[in-house]
PDB file of N, CA, C, O and CB in Angstrom:
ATOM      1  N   UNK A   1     -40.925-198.131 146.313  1.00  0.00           N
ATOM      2  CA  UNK A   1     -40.365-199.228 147.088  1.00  0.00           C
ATOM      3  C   UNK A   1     -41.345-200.394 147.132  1.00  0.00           C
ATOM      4  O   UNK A   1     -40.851-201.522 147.154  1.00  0.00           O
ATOM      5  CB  UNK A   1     -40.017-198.764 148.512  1.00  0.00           C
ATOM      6  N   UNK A   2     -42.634-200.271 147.147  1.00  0.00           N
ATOM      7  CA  UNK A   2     -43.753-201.170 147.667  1.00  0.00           C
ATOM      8  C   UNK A   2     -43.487-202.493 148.360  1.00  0.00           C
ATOM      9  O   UNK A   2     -43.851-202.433 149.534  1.00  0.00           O
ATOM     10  CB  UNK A   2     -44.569-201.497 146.585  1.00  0.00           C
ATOM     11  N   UNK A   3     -43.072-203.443 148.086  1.00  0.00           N
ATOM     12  CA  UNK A   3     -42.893-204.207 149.217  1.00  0.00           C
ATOM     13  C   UNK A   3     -41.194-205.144 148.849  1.00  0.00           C
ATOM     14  O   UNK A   3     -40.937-206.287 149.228  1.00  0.00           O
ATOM     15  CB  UNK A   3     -44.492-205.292 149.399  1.00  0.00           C
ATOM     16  N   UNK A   4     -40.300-204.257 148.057  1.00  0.00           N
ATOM     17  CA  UNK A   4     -39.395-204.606 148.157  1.00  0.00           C
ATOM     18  C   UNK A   4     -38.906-204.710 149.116  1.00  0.00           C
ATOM     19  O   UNK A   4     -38.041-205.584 149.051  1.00  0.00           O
ATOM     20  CB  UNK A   4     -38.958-204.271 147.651  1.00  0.00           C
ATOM     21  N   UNK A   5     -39.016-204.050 150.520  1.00  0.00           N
ATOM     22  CA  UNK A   5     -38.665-204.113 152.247  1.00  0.00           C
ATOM     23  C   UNK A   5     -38.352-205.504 152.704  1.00  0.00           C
ATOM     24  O   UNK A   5     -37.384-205.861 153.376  1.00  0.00           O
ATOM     25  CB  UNK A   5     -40.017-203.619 153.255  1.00  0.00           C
ATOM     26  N   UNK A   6     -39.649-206.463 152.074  1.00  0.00           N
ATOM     27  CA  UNK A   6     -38.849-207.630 152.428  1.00  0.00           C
ATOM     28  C   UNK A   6     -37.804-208.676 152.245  1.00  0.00           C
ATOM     29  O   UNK A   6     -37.710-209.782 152.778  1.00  0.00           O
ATOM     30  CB  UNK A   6     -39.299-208.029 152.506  1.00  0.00           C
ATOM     31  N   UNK A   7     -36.969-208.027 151.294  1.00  0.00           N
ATOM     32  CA  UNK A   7     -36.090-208.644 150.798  1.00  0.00           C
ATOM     33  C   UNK A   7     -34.832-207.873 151.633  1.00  0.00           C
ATOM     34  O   UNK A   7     -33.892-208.585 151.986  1.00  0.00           O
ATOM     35  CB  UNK A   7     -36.193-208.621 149.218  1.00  0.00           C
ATOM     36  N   UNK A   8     -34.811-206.797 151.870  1.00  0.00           N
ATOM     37  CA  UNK A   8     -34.156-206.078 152.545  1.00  0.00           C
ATOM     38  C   UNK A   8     -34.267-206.719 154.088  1.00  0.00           C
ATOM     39  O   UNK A   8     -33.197-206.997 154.629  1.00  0.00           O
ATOM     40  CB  UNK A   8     -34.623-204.690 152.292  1.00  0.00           C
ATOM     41  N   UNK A   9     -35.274-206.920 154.685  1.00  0.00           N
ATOM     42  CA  UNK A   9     -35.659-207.399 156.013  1.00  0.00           C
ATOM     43  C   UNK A   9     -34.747-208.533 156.215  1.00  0.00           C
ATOM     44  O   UNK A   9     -33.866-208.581 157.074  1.00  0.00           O
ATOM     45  CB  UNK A   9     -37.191-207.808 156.150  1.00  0.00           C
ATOM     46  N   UNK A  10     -35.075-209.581 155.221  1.00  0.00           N
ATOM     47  CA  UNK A  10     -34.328-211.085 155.546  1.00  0.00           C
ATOM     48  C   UNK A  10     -33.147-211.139 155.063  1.00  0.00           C
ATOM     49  O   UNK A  10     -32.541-212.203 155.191  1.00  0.00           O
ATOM     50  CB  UNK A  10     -34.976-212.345 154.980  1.00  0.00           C
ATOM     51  N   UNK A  11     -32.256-209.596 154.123  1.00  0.00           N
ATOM     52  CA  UNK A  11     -30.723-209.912 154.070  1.00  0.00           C
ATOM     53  C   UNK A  11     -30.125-209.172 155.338  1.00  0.00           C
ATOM     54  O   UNK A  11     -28.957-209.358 155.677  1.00  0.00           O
ATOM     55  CB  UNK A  11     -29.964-209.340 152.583  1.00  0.00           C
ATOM     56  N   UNK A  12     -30.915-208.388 155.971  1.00  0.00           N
ATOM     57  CA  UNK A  12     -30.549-207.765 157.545  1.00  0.00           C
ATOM     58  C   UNK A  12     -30.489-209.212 158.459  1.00  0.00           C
ATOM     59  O   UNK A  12     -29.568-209.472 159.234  1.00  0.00           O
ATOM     60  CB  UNK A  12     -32.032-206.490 158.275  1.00  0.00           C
ATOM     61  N   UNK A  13     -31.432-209.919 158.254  1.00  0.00           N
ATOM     62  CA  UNK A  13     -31.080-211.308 159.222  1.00  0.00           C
ATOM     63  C   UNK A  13     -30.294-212.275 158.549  1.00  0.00           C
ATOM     64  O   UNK A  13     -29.615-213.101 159.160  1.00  0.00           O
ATOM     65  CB  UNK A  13     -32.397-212.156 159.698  1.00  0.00           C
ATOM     66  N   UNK A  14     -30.362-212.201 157.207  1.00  0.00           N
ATOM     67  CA  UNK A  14     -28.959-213.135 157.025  1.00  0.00           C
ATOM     68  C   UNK A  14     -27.593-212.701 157.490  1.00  0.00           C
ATOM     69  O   UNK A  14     -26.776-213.447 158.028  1.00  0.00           O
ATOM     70  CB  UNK A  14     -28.694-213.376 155.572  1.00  0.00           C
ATOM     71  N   UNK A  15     -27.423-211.397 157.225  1.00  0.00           N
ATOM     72  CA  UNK A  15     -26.510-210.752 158.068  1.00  0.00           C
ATOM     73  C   UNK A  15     -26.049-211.155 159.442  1.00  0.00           C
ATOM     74  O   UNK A  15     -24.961-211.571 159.840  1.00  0.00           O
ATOM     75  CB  UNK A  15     -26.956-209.662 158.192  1.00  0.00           C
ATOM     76  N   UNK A  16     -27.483-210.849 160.212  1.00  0.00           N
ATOM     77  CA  UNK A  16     -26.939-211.542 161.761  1.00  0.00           C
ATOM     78  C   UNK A  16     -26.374-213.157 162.154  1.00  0.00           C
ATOM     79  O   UNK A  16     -25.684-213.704 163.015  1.00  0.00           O
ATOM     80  CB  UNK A  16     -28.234-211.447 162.712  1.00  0.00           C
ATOM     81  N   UNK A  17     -27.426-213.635 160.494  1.00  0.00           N
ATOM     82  CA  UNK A  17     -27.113-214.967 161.170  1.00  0.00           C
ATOM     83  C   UNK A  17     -25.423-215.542 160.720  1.00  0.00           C
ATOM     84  O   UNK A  17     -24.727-216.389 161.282  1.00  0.00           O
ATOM     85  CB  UNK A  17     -28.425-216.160 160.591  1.00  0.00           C
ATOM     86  N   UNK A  18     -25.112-214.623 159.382  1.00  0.00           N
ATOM     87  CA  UNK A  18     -23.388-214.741 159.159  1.00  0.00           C
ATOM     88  C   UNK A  18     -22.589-214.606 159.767  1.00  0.00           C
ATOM     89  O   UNK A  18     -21.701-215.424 160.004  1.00  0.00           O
ATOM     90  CB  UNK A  18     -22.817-214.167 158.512  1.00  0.00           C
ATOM     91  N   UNK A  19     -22.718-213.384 160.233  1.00  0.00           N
ATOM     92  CA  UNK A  19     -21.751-213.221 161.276  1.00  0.00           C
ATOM     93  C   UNK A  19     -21.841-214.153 162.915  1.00  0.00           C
ATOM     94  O   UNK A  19     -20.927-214.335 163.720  1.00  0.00           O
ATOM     95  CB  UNK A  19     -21.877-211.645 161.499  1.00  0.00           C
ATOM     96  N   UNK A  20     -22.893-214.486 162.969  1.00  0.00           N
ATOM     97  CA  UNK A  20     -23.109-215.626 164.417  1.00  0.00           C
ATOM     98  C   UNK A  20     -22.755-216.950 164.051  1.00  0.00           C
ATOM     99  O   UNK A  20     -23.106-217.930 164.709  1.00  0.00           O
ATOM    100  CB  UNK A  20     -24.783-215.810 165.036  1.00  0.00           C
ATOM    101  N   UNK A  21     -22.057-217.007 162.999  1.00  0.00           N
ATOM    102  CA  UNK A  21     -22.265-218.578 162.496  1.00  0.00           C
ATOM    103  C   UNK A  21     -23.370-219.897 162.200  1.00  0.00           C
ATOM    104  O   UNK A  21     -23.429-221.126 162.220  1.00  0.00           O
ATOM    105  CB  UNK A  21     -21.670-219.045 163.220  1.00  0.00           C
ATOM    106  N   UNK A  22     -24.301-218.491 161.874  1.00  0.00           N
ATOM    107  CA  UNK A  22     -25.176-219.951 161.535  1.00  0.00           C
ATOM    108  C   UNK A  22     -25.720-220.037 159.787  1.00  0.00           C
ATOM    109  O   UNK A  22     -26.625-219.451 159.193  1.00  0.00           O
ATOM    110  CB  UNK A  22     -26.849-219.950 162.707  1.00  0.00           C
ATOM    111  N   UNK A  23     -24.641-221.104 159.322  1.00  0.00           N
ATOM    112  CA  UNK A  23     -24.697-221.940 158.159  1.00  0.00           C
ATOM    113  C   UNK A  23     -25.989-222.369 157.948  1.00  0.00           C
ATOM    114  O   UNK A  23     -26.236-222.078 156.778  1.00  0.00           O
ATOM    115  CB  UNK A  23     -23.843-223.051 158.228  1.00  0.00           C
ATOM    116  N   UNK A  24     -27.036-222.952 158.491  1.00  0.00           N
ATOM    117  CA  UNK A  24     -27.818-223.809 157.900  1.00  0.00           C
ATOM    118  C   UNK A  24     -28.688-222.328 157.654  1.00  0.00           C
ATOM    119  O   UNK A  24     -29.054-222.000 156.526  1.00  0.00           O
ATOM    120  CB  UNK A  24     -28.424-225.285 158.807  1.00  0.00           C
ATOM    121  N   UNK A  25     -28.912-221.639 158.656  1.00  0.00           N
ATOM    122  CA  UNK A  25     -30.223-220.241 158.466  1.00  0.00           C
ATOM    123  C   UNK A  25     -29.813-219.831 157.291  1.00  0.00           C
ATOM    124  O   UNK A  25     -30.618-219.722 156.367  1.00  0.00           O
ATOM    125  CB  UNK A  25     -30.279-218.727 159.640  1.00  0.00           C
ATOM    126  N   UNK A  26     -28.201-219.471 157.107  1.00  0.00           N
ATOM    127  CA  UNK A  26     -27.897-218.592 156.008  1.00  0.00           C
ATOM    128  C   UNK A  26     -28.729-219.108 154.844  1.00  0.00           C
ATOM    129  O   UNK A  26     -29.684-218.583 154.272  1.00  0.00           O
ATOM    130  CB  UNK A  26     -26.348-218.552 155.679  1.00  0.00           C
ATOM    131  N   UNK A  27     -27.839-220.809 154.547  1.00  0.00           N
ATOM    132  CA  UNK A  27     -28.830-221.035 153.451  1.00  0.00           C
ATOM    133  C   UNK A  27     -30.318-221.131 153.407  1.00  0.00           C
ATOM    134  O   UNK A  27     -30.685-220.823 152.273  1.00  0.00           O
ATOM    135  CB  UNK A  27     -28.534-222.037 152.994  1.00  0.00           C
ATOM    136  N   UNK A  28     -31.124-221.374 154.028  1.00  0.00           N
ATOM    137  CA  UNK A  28     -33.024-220.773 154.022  1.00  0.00           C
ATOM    138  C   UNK A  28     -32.903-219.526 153.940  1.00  0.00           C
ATOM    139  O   UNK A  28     -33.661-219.266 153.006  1.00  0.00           O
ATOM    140  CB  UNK A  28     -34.144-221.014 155.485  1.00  0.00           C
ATOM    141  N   UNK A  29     -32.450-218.538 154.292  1.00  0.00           N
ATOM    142  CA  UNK A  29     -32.339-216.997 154.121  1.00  0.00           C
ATOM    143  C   UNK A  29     -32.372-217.015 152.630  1.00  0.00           C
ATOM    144  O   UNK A  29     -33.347-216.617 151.992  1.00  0.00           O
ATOM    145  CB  UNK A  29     -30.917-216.211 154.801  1.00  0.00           C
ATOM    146  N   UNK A  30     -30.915-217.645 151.909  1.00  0.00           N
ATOM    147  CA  UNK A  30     -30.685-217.376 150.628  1.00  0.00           C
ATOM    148  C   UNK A  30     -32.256-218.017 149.684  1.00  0.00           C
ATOM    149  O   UNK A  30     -32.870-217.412 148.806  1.00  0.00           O
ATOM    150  CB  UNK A  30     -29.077-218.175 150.250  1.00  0.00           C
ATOM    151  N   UNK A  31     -32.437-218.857 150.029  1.00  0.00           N
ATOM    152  CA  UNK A  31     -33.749-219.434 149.498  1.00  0.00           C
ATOM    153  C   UNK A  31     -35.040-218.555 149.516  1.00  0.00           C
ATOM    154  O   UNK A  31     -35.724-218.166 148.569  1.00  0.00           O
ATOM    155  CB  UNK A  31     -34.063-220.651 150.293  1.00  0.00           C
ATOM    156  N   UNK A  32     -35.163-218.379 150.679  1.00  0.00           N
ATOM    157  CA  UNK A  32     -36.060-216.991 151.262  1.00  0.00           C
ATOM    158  C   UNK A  32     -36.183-215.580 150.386  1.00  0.00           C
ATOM    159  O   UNK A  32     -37.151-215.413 149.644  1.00  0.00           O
ATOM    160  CB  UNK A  32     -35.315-216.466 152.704  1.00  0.00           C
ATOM    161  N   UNK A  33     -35.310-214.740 150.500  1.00  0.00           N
ATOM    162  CA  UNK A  33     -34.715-214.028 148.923  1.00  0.00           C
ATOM    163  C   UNK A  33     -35.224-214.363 147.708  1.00  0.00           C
ATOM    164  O   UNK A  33     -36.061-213.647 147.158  1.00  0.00           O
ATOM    165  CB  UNK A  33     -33.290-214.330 148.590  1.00  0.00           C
ATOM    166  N   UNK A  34     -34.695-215.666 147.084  1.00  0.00           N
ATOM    167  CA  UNK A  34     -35.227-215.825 145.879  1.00  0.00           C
ATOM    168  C   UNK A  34     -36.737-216.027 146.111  1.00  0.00           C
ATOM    169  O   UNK A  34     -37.504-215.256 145.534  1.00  0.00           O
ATOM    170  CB  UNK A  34     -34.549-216.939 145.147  1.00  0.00           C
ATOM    171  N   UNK A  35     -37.106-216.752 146.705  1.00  0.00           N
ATOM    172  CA  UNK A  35     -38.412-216.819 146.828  1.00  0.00           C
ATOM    173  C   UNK A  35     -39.394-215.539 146.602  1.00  0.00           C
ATOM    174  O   UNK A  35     -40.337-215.325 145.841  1.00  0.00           O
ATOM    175  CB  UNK A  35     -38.539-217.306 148.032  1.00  0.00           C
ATOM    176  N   UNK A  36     -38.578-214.603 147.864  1.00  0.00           N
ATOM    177  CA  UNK A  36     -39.498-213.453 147.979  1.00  0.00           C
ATOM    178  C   UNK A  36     -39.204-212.191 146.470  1.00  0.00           C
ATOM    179  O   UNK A  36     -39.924-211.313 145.993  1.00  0.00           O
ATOM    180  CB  UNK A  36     -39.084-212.694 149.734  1.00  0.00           C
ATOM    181  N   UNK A  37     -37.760-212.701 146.113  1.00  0.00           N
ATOM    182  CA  UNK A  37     -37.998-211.362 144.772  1.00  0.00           C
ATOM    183  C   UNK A  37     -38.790-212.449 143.362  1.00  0.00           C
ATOM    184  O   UNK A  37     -39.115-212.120 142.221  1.00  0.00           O
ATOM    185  CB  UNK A  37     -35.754-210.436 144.004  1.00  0.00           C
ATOM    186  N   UNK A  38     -38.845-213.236 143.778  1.00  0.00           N
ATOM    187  CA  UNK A  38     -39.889-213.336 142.622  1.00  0.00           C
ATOM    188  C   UNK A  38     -41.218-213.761 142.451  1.00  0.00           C
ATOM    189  O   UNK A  38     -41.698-214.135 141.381  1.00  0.00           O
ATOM    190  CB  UNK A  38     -39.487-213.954 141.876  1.00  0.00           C
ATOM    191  N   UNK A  39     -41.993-213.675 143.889  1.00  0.00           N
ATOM    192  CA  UNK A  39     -43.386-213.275 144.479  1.00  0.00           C
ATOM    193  C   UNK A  39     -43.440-212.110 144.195  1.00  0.00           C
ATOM    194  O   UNK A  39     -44.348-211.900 143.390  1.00  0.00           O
ATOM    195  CB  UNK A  39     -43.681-213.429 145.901  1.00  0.00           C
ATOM    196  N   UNK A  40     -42.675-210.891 144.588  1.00  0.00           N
ATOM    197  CA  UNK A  40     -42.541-209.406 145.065  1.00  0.00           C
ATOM    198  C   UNK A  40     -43.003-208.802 142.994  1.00  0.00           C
ATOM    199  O   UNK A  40     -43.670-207.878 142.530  1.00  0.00           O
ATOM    200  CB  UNK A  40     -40.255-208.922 146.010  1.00  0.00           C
ATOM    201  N   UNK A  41     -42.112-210.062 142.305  1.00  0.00           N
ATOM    202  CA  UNK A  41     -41.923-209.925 140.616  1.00  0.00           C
ATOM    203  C   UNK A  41     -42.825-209.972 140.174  1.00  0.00           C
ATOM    204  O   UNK A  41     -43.303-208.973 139.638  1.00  0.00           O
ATOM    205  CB  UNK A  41     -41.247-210.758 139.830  1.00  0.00           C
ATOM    206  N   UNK A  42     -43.414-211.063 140.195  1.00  0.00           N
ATOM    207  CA  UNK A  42     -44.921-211.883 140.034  1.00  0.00           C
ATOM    208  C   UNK A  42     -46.112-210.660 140.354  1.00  0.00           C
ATOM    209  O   UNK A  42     -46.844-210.092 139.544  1.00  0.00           O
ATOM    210  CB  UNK A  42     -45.095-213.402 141.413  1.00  0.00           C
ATOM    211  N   UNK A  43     -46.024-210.499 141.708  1.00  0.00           N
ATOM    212  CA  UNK A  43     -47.029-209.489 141.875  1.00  0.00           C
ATOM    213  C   UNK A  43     -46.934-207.873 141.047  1.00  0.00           C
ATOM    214  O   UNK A  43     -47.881-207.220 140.608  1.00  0.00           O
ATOM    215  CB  UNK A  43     -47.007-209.314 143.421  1.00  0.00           C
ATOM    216  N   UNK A  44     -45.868-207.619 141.028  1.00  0.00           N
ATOM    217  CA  UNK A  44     -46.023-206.629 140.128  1.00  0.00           C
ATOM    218  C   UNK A  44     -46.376-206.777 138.620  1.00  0.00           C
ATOM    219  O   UNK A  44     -46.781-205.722 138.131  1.00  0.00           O
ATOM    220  CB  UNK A  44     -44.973-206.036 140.214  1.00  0.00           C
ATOM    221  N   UNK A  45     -46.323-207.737 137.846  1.00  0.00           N
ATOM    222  CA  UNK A  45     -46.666-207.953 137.021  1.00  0.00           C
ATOM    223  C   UNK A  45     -48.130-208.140 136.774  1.00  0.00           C
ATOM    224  O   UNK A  45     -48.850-207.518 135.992  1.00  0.00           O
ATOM    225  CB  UNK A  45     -46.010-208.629 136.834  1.00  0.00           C
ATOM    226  N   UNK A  46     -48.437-209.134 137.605  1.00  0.00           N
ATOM    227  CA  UNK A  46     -49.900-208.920 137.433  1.00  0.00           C
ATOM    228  C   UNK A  46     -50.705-208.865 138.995  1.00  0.00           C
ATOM    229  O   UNK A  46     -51.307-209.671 139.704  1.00  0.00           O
ATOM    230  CB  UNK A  46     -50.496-210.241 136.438  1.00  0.00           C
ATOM    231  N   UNK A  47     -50.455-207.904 139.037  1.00  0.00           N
ATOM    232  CA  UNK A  47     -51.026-207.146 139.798  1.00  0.00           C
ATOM    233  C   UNK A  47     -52.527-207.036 140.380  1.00  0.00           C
ATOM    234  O   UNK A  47     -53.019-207.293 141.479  1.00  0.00           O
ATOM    235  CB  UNK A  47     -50.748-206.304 139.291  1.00  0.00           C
ATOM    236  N   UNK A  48     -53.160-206.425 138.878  1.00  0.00           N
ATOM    237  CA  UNK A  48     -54.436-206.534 138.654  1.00  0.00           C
ATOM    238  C   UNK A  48     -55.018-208.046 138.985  1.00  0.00           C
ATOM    239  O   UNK A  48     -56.042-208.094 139.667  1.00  0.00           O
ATOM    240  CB  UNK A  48     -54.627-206.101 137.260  1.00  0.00           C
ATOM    241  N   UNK A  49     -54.418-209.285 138.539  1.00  0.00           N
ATOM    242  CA  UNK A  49     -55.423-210.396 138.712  1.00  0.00           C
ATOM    243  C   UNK A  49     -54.901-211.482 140.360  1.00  0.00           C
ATOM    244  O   UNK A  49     -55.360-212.512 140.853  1.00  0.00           O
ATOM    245  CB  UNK A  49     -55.318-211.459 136.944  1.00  0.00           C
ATOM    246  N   UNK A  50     -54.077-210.811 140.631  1.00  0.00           N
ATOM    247  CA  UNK A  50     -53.353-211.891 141.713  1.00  0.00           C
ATOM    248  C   UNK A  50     -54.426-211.834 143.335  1.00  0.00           C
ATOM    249  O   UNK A  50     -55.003-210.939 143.953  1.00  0.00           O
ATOM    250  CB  UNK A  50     -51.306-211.174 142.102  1.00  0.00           C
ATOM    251  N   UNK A  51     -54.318-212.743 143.438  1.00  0.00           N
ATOM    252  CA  UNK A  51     -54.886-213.381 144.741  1.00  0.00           C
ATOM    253  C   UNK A  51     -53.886-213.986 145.753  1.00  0.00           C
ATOM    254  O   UNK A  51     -52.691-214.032 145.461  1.00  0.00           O
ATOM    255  CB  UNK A  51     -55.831-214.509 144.362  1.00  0.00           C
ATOM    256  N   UNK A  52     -54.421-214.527 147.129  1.00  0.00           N
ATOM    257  CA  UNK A  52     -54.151-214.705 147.529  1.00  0.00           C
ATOM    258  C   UNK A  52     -54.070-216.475 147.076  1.00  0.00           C
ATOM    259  O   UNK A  52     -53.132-217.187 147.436  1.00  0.00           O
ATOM    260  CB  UNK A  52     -54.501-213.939 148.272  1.00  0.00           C
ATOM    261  N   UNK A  53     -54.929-216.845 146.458  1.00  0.00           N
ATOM    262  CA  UNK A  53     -54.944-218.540 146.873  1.00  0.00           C
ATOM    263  C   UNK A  53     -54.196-218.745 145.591  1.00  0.00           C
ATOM    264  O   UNK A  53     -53.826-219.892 145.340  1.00  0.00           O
ATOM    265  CB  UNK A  53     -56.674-219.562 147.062  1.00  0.00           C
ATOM    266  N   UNK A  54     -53.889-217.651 144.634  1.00  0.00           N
ATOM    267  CA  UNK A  54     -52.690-217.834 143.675  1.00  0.00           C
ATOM    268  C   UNK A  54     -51.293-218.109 143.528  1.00  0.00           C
ATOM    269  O   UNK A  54     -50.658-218.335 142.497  1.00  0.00           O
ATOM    270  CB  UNK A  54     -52.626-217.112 143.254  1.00  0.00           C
ATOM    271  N   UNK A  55     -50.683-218.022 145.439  1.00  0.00           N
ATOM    272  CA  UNK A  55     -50.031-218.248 145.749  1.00  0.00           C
ATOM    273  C   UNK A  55     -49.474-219.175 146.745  1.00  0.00           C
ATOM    274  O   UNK A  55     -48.417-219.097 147.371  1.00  0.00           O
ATOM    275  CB  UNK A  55     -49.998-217.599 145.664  1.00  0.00           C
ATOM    276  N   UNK A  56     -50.812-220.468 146.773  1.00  0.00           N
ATOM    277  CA  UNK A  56     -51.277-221.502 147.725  1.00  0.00           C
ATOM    278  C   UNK A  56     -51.042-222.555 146.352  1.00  0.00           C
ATOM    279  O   UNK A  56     -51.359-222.378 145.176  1.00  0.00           O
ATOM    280  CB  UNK A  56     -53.079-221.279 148.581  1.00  0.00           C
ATOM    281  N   UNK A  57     -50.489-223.486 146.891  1.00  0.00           N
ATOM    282  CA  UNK A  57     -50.876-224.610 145.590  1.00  0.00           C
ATOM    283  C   UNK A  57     -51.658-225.169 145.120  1.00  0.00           C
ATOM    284  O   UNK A  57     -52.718-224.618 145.417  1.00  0.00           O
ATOM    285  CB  UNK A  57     -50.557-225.433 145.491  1.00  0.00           C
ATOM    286  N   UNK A  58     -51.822-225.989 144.520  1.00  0.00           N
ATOM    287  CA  UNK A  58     -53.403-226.428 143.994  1.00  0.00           C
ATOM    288  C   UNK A  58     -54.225-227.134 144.578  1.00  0.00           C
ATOM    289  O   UNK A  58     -55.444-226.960 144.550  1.00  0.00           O
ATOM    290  CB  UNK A  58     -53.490-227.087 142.940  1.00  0.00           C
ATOM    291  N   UNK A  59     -53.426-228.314 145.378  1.00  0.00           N
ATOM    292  CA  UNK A  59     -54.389-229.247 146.181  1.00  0.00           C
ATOM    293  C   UNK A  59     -54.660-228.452 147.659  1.00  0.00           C
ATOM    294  O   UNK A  59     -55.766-228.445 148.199  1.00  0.00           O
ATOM    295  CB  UNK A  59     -53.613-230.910 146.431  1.00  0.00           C
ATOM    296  N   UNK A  60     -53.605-227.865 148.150  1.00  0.00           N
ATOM    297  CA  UNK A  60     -53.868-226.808 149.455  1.00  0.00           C
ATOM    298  C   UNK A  60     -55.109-225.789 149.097  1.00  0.00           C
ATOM    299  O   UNK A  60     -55.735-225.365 150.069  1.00  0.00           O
ATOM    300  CB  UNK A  60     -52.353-225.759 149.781  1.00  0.00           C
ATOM    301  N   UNK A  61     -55.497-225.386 147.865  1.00  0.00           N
ATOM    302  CA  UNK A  61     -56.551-224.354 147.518  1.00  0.00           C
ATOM    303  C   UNK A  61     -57.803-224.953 147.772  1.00  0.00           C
ATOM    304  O   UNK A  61     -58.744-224.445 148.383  1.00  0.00           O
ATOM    305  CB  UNK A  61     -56.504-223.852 146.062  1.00  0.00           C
ATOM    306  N   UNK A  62     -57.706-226.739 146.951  1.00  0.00           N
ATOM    307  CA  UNK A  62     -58.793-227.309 146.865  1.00  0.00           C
ATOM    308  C   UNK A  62     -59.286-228.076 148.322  1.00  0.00           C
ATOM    309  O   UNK A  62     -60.425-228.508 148.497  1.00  0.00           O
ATOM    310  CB  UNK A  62     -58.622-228.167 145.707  1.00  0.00           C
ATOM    311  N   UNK A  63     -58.279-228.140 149.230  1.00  0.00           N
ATOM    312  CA  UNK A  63     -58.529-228.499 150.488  1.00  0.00           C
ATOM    313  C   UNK A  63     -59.538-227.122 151.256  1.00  0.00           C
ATOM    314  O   UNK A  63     -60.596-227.239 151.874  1.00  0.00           O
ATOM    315  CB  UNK A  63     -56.955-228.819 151.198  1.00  0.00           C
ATOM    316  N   UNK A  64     -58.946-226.164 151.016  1.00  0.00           N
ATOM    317  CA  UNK A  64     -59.694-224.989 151.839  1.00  0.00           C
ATOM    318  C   UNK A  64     -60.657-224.928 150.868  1.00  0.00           C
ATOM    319  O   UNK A  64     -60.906-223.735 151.040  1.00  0.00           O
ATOM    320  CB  UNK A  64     -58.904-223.469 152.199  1.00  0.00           C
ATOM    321  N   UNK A  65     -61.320-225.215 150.082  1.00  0.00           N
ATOM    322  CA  UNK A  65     -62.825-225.055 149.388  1.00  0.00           C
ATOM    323  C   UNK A  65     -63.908-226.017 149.707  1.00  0.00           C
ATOM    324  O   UNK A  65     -65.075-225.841 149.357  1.00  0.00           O
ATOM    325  CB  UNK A  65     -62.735-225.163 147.876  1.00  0.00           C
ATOM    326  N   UNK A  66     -63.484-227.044 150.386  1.00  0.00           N
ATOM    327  CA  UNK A  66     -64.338-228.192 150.869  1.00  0.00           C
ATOM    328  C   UNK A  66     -65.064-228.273 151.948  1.00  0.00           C
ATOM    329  O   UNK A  66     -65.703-229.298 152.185  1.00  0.00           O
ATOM    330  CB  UNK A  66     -63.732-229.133 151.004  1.00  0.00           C
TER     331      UNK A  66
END
């Protein structure tokens, strides 16, 4: 499983938020998802070399090095 859970986590709250009517969450949920299965992708692939600031952008990396 390793951290497929969170993709599971945020279609349990898209869930709540469908059925409560809330349109705008749904769509960030759906965004959220893609986001997270292909971080979740990414990391399994390379595994071995991934970091954390690999997943920070470039000028946000170079801000926290200063």
């Amino acid at each position: 499983m390793g951290q497929d859970w969170i993709i599971d986590v945020l279609a349990d709250i898209r869930s709540f938020a469908e059925q409560n009517e809330m349109p705008l969450l749904c769509a960030q949920l759906d965004e959220a998802m893609i986001i997270a299965a292909v971080e979740v992708a990414a990391r399994r692939r390379y595994s071995a070399s991934w970091s954390a600031q690999d997943s920070v952008p470039s000028d946000a990396a170079r801000k926290d090095r200063q």
